[in-house]
C-alpha positions as CSV (number, residue, x, y, z in Angstrom):
1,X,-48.9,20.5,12.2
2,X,-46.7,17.4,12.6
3,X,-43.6,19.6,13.9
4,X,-40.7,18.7,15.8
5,X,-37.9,21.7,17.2
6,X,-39.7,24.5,15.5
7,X,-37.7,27.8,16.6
8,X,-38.7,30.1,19.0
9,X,-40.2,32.6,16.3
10,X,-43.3,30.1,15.0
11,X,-45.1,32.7,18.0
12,X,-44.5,35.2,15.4
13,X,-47.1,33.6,13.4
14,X,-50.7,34.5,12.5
15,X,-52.3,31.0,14.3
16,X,-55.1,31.4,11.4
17,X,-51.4,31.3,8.8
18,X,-50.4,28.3,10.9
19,X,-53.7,26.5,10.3
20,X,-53.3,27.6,6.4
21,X,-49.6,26.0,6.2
22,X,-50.6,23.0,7.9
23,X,-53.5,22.5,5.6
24,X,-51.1,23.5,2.4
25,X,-48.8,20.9,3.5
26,X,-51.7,18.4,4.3
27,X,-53.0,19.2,1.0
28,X,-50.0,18.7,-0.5
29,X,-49.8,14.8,0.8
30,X,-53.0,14.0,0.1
31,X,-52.9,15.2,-4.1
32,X,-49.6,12.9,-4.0
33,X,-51.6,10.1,-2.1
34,X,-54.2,10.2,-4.8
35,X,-51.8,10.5,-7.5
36,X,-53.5,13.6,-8.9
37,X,-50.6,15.9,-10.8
38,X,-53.1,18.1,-11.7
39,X,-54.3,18.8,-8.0
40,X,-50.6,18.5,-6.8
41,X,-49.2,21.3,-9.2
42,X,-52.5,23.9,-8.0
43,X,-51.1,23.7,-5.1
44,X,-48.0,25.9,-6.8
45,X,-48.0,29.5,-7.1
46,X,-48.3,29.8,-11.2
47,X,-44.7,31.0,-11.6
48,X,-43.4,28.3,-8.9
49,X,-39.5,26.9,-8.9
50,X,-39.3,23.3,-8.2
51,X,-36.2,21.5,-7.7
52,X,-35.8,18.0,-7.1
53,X,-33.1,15.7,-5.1
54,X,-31.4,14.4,-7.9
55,X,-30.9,17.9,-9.7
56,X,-34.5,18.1,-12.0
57,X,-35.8,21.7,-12.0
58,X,-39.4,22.2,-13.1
59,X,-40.5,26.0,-13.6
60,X,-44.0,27.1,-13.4
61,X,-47.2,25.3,-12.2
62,X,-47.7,23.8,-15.4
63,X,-44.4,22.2,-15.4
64,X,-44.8,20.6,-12.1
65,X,-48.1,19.6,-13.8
66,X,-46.8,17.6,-16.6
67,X,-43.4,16.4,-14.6
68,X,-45.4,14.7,-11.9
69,X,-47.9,13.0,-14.1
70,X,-45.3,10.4,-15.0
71,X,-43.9,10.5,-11.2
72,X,-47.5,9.7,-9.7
73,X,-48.8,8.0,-12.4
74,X,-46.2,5.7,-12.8
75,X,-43.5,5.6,-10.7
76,X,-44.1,6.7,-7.7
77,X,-47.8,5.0,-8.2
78,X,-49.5,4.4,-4.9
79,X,-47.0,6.2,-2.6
80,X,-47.4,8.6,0.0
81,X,-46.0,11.5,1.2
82,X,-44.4,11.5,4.9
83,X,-43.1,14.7,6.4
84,X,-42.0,16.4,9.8
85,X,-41.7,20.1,9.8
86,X,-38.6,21.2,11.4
87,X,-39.0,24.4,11.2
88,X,-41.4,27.9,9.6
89,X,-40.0,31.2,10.0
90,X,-41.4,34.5,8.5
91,X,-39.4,35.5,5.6
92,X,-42.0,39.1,5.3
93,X,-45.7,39.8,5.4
94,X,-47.7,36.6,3.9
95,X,-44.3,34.9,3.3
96,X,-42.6,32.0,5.3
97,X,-39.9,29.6,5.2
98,X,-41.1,25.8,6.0
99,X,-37.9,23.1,6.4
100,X,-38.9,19.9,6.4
101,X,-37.7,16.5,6.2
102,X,-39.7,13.9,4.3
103,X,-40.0,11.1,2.2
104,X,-41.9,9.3,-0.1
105,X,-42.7,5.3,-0.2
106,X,-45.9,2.3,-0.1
107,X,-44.3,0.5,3.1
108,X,-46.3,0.5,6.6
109,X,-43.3,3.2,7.1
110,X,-41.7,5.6,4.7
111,X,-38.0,7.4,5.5
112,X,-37.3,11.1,6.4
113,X,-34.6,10.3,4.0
114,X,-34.7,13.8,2.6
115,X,-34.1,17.3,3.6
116,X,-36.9,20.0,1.8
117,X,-37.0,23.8,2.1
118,X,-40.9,25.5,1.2
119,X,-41.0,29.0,0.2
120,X,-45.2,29.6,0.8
121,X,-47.2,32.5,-0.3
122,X,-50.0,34.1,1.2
123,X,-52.4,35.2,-2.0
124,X,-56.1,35.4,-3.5
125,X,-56.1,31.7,-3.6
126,X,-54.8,30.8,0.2
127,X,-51.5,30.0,0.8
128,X,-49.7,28.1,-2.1
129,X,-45.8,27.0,-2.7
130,X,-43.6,29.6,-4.7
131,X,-40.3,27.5,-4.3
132,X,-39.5,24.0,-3.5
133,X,-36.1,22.2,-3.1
134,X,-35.3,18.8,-2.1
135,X,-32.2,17.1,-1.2
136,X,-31.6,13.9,0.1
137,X,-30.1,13.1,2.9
138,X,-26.3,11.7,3.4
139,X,-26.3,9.8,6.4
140,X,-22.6,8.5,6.4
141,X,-21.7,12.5,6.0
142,X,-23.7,13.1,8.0
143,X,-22.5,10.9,11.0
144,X,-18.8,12.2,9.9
145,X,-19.2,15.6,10.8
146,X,-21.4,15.2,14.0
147,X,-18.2,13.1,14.9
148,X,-15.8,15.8,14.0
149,X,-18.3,18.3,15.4
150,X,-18.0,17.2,19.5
């Protein structure tokens, strides 16, 4: 799991879930890699909220389905997926939290230019994404208030 300043409770954690989360999230790069909507949206529990940066909200893996054909299809056509987990906490039994930040792009090097929070579920079929939101980040707000912040 590519992580960086996960919190002290990750030891918490199951490392057989660990190994399931990283692989979700893997998996989850890879069907946007190939462009497959289809194998992108399985990876959503079937009553799944997912929001994206710019305010879109798709409900329900079948809605993610037809959403991202157009995104992966056309769009975002030959992209990948880049992300750093910042950090997974336990929300209850065979639930957890995963922040991220992440981007998508083609170049040799694609920004963390967004901020996304996972909900994951632990079911029949493995561990698969119940909620997704995406924002993107603001860096001059973002340089603002760690000035007014010292």
């Amino acid at each position: 799991m590519q992580t960086s300043g996960l919190a002290d409770h990750i030891d918490a954690l199951d490392p057989e879930d660990l190994q399931g989360i990283d692989a979700l999230l893997a998996a989850l790069r890879g069907t946007w890699a190939r462009g497959d909507a289809a194998a992108y949206a399985d990876l959503f529990t079937p009553d799944a909220s997912y929001v994206i940066y710019v305010g879109g909200i798709s409900l329900g893996r079948a809605a993610i389905r037809r959403d991202h054909e157009p995104v992966l299809g056309k769009w975002q056509k030959g992209s990948r997926m880049e992300m750093r987990v910042l950090d997974v906490s336990p929300i209850a039994p065979g639930v957890v939290r995963v922040l991220t930040e992440g981007g998508v792009g083609t170049g040799k090097r694609v920004p963390l230019d967004k901020v996304q929070t996972y909900v994951l579920v632990r079911g029949e079929e493995g561990w698969r994404c119940a909620a997704f939101h995406n924002t993107k980040k603001n860096r001059l707000f973002l340089w603002l208030n760690a000035r007014a912040t010292r």
